[in-house]
LOTORDREN-765177 format. One line per 3 residues: number of its first residue (from 1); their letters; for each residue y, x, z of N, C-alpha, C. Coordinates in steps of 0.05 Angstrom, whole numbers, plus 32768, in hexadecimal, padded with zeros to 4 digits. Example, Ala and Ser with C-alpha at 12.3 -4.5 7.8 and 13.67 -1.06 7.14 Angstrom:
LOTORDREN-765177
1	AS	7F8E/8108/809C/7FA6/80F6/809C/7FBE/8108/809C | 7FD3/8101/808E/7FEB/8111/808F/8001/8102/809D
***
This chain:
LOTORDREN-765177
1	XXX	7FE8/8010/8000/8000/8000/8000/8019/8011/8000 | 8011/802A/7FFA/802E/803D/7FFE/8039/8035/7FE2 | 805D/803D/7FE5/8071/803D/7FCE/806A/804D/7FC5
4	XXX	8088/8047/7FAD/808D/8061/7F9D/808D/807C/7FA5 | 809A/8083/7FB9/80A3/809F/7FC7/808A/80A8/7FD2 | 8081/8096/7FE1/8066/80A5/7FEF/8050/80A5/7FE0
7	XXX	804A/809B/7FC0/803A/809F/7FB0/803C/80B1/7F9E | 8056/80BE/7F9F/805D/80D5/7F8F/8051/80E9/7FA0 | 805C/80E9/7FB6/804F/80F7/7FC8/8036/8109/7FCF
10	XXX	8024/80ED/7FCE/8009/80EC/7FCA/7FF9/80FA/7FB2 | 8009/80FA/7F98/7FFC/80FD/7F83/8009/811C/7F87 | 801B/812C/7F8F/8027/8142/7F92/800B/8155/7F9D
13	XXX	8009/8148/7FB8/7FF4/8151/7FC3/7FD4/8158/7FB6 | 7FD2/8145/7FAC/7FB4/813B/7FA2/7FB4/814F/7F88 | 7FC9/8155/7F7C/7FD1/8167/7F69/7FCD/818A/7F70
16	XXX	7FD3/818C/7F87/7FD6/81A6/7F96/7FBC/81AB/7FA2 | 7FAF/819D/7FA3/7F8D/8191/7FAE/7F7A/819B/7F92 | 7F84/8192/7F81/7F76/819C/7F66/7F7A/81B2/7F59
19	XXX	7F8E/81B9/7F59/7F94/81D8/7F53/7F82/81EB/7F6C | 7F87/81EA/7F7D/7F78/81F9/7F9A/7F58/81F3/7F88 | 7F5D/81E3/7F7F/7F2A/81E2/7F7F/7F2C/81E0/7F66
22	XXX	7F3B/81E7/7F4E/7F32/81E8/7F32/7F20/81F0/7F20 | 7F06/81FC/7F3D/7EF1/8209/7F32/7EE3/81F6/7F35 | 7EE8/81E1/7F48/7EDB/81C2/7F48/7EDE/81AB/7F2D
25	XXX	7EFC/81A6/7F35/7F06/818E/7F25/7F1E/8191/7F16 | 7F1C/8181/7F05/7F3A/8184/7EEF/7F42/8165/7EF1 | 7F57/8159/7EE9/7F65/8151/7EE6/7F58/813C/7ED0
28	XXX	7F5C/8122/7ECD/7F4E/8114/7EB9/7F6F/80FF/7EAE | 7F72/8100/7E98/7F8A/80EF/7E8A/7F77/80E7/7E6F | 7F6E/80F1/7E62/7F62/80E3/7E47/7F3E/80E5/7E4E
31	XXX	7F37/80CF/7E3C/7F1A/80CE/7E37/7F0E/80E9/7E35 | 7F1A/8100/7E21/7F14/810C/7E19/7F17/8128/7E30 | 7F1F/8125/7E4A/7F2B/8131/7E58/7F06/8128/7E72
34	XXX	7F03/810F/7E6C/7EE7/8110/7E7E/7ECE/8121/7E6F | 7ED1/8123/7E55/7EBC/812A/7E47/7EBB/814A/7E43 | 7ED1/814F/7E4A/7EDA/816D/7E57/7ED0/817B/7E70
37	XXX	7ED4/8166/7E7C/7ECB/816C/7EA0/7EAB/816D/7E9E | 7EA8/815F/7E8D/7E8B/815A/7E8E/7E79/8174/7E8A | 7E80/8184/7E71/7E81/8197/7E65/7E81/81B5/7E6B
40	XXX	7E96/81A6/7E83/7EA5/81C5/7E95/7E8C/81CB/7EAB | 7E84/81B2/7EAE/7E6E/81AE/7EC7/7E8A/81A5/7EDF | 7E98/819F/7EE0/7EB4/8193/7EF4/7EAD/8178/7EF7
43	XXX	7EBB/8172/7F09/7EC6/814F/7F13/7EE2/814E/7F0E | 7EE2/8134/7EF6/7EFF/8136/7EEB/7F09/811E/7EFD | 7F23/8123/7F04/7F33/810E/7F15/7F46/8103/7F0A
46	XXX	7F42/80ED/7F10/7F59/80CB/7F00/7F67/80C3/7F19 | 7F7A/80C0/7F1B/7F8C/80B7/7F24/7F8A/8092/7F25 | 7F8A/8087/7F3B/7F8B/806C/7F37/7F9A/8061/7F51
49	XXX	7F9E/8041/7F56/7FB0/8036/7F6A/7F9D/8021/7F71 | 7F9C/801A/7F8E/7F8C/8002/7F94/7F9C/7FF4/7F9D | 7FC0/7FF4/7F90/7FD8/7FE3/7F95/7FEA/7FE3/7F7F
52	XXX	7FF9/7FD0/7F74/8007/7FDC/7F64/8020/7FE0/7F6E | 8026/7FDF/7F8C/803C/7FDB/7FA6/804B/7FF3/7F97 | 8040/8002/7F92/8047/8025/7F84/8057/801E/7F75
55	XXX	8061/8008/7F66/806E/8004/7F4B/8082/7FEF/7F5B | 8084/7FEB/7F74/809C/7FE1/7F83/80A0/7FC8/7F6B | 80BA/7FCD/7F64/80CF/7FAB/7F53/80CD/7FB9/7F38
58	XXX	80C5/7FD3/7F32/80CF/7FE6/7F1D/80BC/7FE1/7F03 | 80BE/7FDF/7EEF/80AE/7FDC/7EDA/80A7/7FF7/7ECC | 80C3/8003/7ECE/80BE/801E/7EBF/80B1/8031/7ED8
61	XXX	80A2/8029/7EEA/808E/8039/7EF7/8076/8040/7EEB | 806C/8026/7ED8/8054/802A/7ECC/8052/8047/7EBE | 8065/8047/7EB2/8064/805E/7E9D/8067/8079/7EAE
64	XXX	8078/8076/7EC3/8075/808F/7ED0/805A/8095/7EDD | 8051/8088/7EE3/8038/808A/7EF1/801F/808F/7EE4 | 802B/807E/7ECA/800C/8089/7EB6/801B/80A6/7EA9
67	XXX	802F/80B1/7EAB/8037/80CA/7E9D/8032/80E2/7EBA | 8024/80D5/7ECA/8017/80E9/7EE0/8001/80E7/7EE3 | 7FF5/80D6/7ED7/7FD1/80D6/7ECF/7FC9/80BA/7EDE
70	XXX	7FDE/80AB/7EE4/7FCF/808A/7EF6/7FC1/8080/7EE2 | 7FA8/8080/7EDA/7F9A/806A/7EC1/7F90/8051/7ECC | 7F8F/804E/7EE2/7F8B/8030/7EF2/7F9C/8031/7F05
73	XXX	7F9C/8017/7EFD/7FA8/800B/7F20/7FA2/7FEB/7F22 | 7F9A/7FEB/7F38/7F8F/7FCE/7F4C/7FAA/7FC0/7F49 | 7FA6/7FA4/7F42/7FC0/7F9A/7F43/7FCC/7F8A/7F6A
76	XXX	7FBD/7F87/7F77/7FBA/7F89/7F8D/7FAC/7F8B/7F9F | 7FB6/7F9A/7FB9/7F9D/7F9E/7FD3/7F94/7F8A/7FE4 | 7F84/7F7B/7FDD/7F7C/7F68/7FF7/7F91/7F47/8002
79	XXX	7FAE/7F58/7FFE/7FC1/7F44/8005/7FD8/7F3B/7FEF | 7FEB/7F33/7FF5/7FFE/7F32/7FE2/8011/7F3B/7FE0 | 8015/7F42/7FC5/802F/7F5E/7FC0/803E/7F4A/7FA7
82	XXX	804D/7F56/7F99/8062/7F50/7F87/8058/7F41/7F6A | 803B/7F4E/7F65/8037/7F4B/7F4C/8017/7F30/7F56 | 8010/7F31/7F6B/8004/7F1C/7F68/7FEC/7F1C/7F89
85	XXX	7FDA/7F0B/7F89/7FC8/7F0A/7FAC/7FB7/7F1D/7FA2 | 7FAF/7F23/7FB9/7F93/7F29/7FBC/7F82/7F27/7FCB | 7F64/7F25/7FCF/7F4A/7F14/7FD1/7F4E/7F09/7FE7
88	XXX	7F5B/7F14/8007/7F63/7F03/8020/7F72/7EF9/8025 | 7F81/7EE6/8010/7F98/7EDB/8015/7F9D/7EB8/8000 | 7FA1/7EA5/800A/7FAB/7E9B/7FF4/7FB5/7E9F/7FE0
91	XXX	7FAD/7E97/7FCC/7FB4/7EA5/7FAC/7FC8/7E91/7F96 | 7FDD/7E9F/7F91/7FE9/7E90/7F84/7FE3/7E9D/7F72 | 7FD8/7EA6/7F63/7FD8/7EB5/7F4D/7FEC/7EC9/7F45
94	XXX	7FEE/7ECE/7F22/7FFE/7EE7/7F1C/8015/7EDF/7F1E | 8030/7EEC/7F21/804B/7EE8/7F2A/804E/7EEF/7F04 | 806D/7EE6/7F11/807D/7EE5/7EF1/807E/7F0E/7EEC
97	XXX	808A/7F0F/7EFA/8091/7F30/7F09/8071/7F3F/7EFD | 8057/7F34/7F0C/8040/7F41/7F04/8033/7F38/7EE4 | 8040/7F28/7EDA/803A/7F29/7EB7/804D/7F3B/7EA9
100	XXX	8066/7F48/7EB4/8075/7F53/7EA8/8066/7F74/7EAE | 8057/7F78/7ECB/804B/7F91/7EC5/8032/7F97/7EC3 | 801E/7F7D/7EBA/8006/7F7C/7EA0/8011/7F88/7E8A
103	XXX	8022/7F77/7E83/802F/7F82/7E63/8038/7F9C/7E60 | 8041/7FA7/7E7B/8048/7FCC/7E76/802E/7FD2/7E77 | 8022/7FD1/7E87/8004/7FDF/7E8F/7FF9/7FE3/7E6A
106	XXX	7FF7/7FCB/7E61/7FEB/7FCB/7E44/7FF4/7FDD/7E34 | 8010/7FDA/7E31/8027/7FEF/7E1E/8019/8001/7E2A | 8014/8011/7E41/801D/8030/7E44/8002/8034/7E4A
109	XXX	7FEC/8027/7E4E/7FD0/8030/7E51/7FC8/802D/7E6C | 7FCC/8018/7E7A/7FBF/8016/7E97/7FA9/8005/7E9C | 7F96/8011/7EA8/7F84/7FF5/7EAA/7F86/7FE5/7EBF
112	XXX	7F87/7FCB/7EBC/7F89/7FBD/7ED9/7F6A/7FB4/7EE6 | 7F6C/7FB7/7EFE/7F5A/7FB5/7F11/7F5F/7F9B/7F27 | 7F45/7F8E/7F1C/7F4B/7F74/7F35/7F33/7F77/7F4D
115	XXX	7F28/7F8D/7F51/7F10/7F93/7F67/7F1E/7F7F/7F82 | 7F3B/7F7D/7F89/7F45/7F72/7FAB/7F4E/7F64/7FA5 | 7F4F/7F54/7F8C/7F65/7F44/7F7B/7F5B/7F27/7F86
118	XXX	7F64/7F14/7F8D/7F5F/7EF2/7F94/7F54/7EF1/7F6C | 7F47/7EDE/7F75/7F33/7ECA/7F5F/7F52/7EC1/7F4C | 7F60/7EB3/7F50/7F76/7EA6/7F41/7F86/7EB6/7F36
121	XXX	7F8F/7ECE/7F49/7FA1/7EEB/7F3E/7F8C/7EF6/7F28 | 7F75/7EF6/7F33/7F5F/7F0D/7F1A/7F62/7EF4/7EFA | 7F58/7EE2/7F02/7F55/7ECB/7EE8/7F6B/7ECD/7ED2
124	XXX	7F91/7ED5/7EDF/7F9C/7ED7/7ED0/7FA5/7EED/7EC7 | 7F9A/7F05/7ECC/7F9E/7F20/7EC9/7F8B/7F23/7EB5 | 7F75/7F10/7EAC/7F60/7F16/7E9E/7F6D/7F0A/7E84
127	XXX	7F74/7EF9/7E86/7F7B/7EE7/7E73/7F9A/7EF6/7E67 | 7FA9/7EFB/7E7B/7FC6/7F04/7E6F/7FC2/7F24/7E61 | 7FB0/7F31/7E6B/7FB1/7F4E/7E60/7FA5/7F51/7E45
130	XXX	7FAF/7F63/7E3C/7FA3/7F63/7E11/7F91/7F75/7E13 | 7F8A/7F80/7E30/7F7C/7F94/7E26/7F65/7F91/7E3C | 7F4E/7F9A/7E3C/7F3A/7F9C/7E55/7F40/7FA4/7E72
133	XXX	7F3B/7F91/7E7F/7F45/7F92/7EA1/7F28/7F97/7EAD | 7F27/7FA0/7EC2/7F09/7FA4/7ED6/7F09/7F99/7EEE | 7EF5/7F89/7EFE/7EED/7F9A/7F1B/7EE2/7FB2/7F1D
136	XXX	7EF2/7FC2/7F1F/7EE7/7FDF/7F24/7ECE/7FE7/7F30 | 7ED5/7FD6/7F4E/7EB8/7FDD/7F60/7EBE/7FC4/7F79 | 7EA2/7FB5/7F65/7EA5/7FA0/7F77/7E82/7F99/7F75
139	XXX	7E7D/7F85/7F87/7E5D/7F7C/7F88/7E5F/7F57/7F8D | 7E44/7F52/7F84/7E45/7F37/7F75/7E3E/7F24/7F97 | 7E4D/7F0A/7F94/7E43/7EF6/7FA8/7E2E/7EE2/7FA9
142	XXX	7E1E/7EEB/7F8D/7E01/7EDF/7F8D/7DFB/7EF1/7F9B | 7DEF/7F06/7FA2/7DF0/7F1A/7FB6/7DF7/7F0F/7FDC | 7E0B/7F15/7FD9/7E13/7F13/7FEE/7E33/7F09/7FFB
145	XXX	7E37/7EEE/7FFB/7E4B/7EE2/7FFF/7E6F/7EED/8014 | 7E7A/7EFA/7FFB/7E93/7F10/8011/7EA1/7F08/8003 | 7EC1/7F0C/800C/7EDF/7F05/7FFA/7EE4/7F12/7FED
148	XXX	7ED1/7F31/7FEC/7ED5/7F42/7FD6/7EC4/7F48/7FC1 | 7EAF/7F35/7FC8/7E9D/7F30/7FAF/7E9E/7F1F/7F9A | 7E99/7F1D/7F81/7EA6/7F0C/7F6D/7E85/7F02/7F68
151	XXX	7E96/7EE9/7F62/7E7A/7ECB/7F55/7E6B/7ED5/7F3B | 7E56/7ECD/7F39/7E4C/7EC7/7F1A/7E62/7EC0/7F07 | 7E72/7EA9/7F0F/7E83/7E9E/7EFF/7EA5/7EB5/7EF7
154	XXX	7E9F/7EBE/7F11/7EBC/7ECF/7F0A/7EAF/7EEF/7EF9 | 7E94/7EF4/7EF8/7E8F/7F14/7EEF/7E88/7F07/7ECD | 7E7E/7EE6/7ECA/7E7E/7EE1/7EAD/7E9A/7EE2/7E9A
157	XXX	7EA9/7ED8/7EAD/7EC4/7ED4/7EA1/7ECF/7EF0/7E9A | 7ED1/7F02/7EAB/7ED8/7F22/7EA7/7ECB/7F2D/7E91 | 7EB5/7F1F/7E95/7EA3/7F34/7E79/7EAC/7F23/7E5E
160	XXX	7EAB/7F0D/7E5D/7EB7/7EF4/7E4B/7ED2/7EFF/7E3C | 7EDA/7F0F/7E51/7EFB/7F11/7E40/7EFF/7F2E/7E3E | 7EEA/7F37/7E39/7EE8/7F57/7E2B/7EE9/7F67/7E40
163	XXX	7EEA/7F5F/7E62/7EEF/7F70/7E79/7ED5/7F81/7E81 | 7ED0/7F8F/7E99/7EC1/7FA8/7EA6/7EC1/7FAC/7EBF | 7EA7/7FA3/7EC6/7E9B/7F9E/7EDD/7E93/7FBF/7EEB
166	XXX	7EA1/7FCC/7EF7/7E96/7FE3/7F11/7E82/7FDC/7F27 | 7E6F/7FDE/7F2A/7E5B/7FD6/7F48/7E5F/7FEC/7F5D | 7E65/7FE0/7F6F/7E6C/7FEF/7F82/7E51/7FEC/7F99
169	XXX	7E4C/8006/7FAE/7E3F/800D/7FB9/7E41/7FFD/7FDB | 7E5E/7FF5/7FDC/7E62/7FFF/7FF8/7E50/7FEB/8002 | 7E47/7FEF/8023/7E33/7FE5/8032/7E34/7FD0/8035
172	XXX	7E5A/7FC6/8045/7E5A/7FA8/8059/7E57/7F89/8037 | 7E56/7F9C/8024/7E58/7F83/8011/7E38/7F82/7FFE | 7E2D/7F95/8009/7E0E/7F8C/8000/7E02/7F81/800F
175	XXX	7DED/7F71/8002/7DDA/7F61/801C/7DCF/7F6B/802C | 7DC2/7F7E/802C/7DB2/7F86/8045/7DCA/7F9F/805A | 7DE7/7FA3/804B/7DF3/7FB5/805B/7DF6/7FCF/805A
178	XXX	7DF3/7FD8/8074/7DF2/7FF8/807E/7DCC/7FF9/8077 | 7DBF/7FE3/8075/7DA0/7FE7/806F/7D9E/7FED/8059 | 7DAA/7FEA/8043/7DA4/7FF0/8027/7D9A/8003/8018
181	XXX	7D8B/8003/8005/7D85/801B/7FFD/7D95/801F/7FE2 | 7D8A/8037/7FCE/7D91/8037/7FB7/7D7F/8027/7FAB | 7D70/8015/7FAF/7D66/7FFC/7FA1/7D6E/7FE5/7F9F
184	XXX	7D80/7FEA/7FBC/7D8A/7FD1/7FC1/7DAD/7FD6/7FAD | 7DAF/7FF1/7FA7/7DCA/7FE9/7F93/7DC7/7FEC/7F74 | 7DA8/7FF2/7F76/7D9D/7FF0/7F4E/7DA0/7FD5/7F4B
187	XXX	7D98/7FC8/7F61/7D90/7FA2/7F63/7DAB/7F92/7F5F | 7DC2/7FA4/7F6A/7DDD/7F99/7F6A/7DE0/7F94/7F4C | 7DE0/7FAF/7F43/7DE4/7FC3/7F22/7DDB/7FA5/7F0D
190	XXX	7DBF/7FA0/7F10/7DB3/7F92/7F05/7DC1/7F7D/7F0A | 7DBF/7F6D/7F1B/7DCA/7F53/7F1F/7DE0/7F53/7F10 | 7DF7/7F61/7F14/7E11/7F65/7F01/7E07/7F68/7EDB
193	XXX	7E00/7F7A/7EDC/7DF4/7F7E/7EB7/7DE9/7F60/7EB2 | 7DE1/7F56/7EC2/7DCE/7F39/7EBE/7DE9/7F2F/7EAB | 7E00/7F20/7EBA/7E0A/7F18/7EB5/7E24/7F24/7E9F
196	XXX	7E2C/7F37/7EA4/7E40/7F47/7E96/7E2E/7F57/7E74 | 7E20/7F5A/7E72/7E11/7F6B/7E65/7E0C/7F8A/7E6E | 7E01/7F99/7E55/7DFC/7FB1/7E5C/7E18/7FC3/7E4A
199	XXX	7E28/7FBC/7E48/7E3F/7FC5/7E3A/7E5D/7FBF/7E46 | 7E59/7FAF/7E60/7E77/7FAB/7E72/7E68/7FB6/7E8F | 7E55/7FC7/7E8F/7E50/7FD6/7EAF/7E58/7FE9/7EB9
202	XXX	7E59/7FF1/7ECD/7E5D/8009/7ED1/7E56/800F/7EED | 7E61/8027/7EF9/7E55/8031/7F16/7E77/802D/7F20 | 7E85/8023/7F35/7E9B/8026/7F44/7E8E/802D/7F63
205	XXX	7E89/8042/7F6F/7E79/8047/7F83/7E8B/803D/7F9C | 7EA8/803D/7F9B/7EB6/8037/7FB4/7EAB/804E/7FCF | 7EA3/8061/7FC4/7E97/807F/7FD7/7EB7/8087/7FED
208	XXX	7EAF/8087/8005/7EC5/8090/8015/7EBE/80AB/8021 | 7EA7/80AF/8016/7EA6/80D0/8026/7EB9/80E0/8031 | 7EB9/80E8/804C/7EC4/80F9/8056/7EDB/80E8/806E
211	XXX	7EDF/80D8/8065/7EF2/80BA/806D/7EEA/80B0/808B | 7EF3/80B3/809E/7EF2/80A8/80BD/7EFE/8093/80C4 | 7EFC/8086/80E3/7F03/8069/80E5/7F17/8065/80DD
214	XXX	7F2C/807B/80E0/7F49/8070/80DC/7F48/806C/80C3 | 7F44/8072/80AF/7F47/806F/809B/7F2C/804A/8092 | 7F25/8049/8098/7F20/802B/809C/7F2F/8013/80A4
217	XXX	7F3F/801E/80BF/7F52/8010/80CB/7F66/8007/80BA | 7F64/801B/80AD/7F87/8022/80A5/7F7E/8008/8081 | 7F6D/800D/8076/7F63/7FF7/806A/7F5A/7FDD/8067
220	XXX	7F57/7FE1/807B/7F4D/7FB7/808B/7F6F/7FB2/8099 | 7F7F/7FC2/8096/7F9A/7FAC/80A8/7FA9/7FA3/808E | 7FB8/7F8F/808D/7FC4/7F89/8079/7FDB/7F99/8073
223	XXX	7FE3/7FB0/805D/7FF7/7FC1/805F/7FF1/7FDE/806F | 7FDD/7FDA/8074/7FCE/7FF4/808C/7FD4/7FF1/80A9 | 7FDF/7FE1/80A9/7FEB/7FDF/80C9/7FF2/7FC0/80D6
226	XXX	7FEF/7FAC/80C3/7FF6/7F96/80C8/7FDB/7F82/80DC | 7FDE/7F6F/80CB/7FCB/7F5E/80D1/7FA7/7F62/80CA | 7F9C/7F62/80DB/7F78/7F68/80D7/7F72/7F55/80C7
229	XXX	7F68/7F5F/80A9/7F5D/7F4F/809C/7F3B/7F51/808B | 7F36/7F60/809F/7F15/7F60/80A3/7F04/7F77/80B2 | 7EEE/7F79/80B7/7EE1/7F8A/80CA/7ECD/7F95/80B6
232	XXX	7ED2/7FAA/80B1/7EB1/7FBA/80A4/7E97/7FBB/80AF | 7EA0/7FC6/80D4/7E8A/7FCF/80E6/7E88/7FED/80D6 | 7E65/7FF7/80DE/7E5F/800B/80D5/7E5D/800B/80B6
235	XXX	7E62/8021/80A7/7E65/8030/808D/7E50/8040/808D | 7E41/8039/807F/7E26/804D/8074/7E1A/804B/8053 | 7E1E/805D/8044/7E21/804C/8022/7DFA/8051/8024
238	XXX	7DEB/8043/8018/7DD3/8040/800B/7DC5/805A/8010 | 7DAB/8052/8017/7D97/8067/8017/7D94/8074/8008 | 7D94/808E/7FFB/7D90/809B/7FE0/7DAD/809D/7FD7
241	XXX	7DBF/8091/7FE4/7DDB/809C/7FCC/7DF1/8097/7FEB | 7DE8/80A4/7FF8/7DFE/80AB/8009/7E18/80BF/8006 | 7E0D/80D3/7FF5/7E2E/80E0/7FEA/7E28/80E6/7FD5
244	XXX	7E37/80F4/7FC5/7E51/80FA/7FAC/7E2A/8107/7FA1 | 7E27/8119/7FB2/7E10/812C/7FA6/7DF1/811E/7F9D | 7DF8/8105/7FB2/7DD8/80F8/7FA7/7DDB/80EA/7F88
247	XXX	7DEA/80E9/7F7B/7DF2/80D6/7F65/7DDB/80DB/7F47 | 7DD0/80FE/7F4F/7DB6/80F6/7F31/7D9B/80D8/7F3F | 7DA1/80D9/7F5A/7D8A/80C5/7F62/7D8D/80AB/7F51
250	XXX	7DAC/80A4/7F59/7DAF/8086/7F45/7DA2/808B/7F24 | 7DAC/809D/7F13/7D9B/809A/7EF9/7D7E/809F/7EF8 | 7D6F/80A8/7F11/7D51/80AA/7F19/7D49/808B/7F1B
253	XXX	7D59/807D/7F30/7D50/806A/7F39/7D55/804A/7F1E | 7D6A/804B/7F12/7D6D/8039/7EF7/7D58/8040/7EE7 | 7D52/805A/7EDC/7D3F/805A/7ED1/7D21/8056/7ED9
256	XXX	7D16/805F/7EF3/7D02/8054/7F04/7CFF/8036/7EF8 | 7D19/802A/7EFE/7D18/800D/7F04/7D0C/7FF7/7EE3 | 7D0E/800F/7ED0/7D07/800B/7EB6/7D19/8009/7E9E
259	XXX	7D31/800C/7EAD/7D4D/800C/7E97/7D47/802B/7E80 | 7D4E/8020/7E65/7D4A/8039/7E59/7D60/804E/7E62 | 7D66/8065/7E52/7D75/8080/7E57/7D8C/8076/7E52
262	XXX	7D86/8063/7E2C/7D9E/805C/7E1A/7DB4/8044/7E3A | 7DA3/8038/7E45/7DB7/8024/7E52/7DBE/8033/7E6D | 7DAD/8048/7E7B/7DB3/8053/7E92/7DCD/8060/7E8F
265	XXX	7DD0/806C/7E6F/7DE5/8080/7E65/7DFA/8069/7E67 | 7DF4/805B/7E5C/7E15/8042/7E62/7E16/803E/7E7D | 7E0B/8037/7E95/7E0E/802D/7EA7/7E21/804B/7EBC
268	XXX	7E0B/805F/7EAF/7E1D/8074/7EC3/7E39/807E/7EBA | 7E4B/8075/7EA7/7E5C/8080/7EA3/7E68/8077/7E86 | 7E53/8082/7E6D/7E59/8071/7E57/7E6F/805F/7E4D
271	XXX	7E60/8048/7E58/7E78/8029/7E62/7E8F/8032/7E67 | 7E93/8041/7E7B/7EAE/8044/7E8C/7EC2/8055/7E71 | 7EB7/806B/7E5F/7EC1/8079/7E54/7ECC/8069/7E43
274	XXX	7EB8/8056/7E35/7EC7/803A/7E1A/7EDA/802B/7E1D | 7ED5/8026/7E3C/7EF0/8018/7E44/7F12/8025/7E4A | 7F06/803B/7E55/7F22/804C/7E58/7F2B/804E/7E3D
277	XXX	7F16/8058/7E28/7F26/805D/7E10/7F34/8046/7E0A | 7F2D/8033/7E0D/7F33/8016/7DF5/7F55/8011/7E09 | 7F50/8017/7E28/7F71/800C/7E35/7F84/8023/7E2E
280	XXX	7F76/803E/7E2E/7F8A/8056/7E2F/7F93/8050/7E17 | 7F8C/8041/7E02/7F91/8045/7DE2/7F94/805A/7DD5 | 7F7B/8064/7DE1/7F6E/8084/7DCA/7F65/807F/7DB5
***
């Protein structure tokens, strides 16, 4: 939920963070810039917002932000901001204000993200944008009934209108929890492809590694400090893909599960790459 100033900030830092480990990671701005990293043997890093609070009243933020590598941004966190609700809140849907910065996002190459977005804000973000919008990393409520899980009816519609479904890992929104295994998030995987196909999937892991209570806290208050607007409990991601390093298990375990190479290859990444190209307008 930070501004402008303290998101410059942030990205200053995060910048000075990547230069220090460049034997790690590079910097990701074009498609062609992941297929690099890939290459290098690196982890290429994208820049994204799980607010668009960052872009304050300002329109011409978009462009500054994607001219510093922002290629997503969430159009809101959880609550409500300028451009429209999100998932714990009454939803009036998209503001006049938030169709005016869909329409920059499109011009300058942003993708919009409704993963915390209210049902009514996401429906018209799908519909108003020209170009492919996502839940980044979200999990289905045939599954398991949460305010941050999206319906059958809302992951048809997303895929319906050319959008891109991320499955996310995290525990308190799978059914069995902190019990889960990596079967229990192939099962997620699947359930999603059911409905979306094998060509709007992808992996959004929502991975907090390294991340302590406060940094939970500071996410469940509304604004980081406000009002409590939900309880995680304990954080434990899936059996088999507990961090960054277990991740060849997931293409072990899709393929186990009987998925060919050709669809495992879309699911791990693939997808994600077609879509970036088609919003970045490469």
């Amino acid at each position: 939920g930070e501004g402008f100033q303290a998101t410059i900030n942030s990205i200053c830092s995060s910048q000075k963070l990547m230069r220090e480990n460049s034997d790690l990671v590079m910097p990701v701005h074009t498609t062609a810039d992941i297929r690099k990293a890939k290459e290098l043997g690196k982890t290429g890093i994208l820049f994204g917002f799980q607010n668009a609070h960052a872009y304050e009243d300002q329109i011409g933020y978009v462009e500054i932000f994607k001219q510093l590598g922002v290629g997503i941004v969430q159009m809101c966190y959880n609550t409500q901001n300028l451009v429209g609700t999100g998932c714990y809140e009454r939803d009036g849907g998209l503001s006049g204000f938030g169709r005016e910065i869909v329409a920059e996002m499109n011009r300058v190459g942003v993708m919009c993200d409704l993963s915390h977005v209210g049902s009514k804000t996401s429906e018209e973000v799908i519909l108003e944008s020209k170009k492919p919008v996502c839940y980044s990393h979200c999990l289905p409520s045939g599954l398991k009934e949460h305010p941050r899980n999206k319906s059958d009816a809302e992951l048809k519609f997303i895929a319906d209108h050319g959008g891109f479904v991320g499955v996310t890992m995290f525990a308190p929104f799978l059914a069995k929890g902190i019990d889960s295994t990596i079967d229990d998030y192939a099962e997620a995987i699947e359930y999603v492809m059911n409905i979306v196909g094998e060509d709007a999937i992808g992996i959004g892991t929502d991975f907090t590694q390294g991340h302590g209570q406060e940094f939970f806290e500071y996410l469940t208050h509304d604004k980081g400090y406000a009002r409590r607007l939900t309880s995680f409990g304990k954080i434990i991601n899936p059996l088999g893909i507990r961090t960054v390093g277990e991740f060849p298990n997931l293409t072990e375990t899709l393929l186990k599960r009987g998925h060919s190479e050709r669809v495992v290859r879309k699911i791990m990444g693939e997808n994600w790459v077609n879509v970036l190209a088609d919003v970045w307008g490469e």
